[in-house]
C-alpha positions as CSV (number, residue, x, y, z in Angstrom):
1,X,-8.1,-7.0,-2.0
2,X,-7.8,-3.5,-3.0
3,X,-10.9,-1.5,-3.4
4,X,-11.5,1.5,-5.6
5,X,-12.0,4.7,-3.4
6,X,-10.1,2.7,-0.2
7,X,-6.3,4.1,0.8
8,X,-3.2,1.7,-1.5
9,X,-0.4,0.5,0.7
10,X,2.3,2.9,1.0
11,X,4.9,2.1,-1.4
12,X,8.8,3.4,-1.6
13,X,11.1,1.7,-4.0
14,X,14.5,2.3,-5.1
15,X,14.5,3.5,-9.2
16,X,17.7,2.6,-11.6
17,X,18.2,6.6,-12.2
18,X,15.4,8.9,-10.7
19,X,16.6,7.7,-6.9
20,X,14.3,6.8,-4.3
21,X,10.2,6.9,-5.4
22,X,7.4,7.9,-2.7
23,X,4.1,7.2,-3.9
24,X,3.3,9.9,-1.0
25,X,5.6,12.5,-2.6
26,X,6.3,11.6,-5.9
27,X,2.9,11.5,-7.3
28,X,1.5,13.7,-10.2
29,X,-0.9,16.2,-9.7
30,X,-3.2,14.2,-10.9
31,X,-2.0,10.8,-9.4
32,X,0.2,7.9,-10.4
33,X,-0.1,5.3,-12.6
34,X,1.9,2.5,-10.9
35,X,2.6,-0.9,-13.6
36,X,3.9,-3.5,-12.3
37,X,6.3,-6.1,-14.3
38,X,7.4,-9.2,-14.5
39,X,10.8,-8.7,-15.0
40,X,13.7,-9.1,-18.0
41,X,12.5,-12.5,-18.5
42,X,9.4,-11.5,-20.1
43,X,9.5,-10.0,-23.6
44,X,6.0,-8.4,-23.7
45,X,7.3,-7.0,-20.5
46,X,10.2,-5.2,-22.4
47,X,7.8,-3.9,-25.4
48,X,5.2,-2.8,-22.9
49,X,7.9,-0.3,-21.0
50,X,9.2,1.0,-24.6
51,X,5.2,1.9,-25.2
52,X,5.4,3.5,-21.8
53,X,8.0,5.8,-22.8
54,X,6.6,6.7,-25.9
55,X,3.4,7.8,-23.9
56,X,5.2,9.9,-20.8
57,X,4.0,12.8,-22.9
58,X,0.7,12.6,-22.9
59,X,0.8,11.4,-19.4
60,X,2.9,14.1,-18.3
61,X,-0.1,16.7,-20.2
62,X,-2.7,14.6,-18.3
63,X,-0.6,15.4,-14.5
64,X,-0.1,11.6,-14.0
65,X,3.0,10.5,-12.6
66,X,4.2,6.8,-14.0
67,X,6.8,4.1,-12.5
68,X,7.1,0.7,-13.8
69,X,8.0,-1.8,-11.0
70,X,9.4,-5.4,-10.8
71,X,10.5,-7.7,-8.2
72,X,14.6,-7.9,-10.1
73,X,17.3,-6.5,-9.0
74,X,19.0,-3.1,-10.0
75,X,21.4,-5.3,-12.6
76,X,18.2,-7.4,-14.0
77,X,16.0,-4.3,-14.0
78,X,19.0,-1.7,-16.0
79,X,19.4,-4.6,-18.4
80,X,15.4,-4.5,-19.4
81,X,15.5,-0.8,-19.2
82,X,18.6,-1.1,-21.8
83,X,16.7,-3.8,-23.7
84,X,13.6,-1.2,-23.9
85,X,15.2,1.6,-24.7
86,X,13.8,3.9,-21.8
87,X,15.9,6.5,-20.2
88,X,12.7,8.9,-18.9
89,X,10.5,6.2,-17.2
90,X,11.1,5.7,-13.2
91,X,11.8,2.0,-13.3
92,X,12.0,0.7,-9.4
93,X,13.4,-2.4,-8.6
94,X,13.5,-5.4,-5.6
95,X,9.7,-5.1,-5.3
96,X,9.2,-7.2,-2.4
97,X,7.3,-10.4,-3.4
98,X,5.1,-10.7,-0.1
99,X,4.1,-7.3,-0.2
100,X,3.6,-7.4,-3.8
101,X,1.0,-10.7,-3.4
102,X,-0.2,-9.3,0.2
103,X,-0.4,-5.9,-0.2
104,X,-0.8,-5.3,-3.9
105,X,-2.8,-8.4,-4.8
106,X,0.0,-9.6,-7.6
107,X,-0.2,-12.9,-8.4
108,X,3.2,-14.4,-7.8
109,X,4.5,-17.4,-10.4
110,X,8.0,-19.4,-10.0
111,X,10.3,-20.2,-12.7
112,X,9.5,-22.8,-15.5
113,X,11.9,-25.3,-15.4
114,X,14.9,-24.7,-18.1
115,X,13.8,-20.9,-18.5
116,X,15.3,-17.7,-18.0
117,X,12.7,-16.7,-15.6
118,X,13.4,-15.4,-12.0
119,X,12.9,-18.4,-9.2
120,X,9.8,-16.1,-8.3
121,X,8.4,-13.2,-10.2
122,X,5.0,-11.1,-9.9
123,X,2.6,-11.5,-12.4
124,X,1.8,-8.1,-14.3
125,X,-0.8,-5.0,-12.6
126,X,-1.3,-1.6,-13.5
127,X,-3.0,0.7,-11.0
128,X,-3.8,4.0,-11.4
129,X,-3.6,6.3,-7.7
130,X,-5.5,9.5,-7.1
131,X,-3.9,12.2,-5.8
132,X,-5.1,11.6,-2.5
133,X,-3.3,7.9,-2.4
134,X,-6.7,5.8,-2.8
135,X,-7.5,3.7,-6.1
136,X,-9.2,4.6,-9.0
137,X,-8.4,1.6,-10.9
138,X,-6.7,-1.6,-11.1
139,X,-5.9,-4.8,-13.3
140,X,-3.9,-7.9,-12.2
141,X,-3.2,-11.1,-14.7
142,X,-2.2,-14.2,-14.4
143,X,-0.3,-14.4,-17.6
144,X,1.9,-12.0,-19.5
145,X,-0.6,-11.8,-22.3
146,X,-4.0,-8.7,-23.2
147,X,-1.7,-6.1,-21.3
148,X,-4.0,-3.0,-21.7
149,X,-2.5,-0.3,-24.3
150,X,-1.1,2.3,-23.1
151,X,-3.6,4.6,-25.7
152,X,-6.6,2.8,-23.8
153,X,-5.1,3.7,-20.1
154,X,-4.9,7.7,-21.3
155,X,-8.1,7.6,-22.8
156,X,-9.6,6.2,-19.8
157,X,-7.7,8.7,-17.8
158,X,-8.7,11.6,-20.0
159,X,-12.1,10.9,-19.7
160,X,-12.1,10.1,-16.1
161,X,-10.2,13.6,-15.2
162,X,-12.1,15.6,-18.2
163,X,-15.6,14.3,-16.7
164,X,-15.0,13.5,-12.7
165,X,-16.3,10.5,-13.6
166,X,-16.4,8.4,-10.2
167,X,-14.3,5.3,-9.4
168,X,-15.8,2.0,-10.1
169,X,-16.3,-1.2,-8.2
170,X,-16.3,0.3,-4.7
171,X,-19.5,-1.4,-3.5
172,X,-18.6,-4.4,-1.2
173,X,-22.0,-5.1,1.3
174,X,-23.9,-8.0,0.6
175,X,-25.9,-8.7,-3.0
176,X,-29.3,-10.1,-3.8
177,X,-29.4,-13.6,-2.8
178,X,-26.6,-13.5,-0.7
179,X,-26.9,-14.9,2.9
């Protein structure tokens, strides 16, 4: 499980037209907000990275890097990208499934039967990465639905970087009651 304050796994991923990312060089001065996808199948999936383009501004003001990540390949993932309309947004493709259930903490789903779904696919998480490679925050799902905005993700951030306001949910020793 990945803990707020702890070190993310490395993570280097090939992007439809921004070339090769490195989470270790790549990131903004203020860190990296890495979203994972589930991939052209997946119609919220295709409205969420047309909101992320309309917000690279304000991320961009804010010094956070964003890449939008999914387990297709470079065909599937240009096709979503065309679909969403984004030219701007780092869009990496062939996520590796193990590493995006092992090391990431993705849930991983297979294909319904009769849909246009992948065989397996990573369920969606958005993580945003200090500059110093640990994490601030995270969100995983289990369905493809209640996506935070993108307006609630640059408030948060705003705040966070305007006040130095601590990352939450770091504490992991035993509680009350516990044994």
């Amino acid at each position: 499980m990945l803990i707020p304050s702890q070190s993310v796994p490395e993570l280097q991923i090939e992007t439809l037209s921004h070339g090769k990312f490195n989470l270790d060089q790549d990131a903004g001065k203020n860190g990296t907000l890495v979203i994972f996808y589930r991939g052209l199948h997946c119609p919220i999936c295709i409205r969420q990275l047309t909101e992320v383009e309309n917000a690279l501004g304000e991320f961009a003001e804010l010094g956070i890097e964003v890449i939008a990540i999914s387990g297709d390949g470079p065909d599937r993932a240009a096709e979503t990208a065309e679909k969403a309309g984004v030219s701007k947004l780092r869009v990496g493709h062939g996520m590796d499934l193990i590493a995006a259930r092992d090391d990431w903490g993705l849930l991983i789903s297979s294909a319904r039967e009769g849909s246009a779904e992948a065989d397996f696919f990573a369920e969606p998480g958005h993580f945003y990465i200090a500059p110093d490679r640990t994490l601030y925050f995270g969100w995983t799902q289990t369905t493809p639905f209640a996506r935070p905005a993108m307006s609630d993700i640059i408030g948060g951030l705003r705040f966070t970087l305007d006040k130095n306001y601590p990352p939450r949910g770091m504490y992991t020793g035993k509680l009350p009651g516990e044994a």
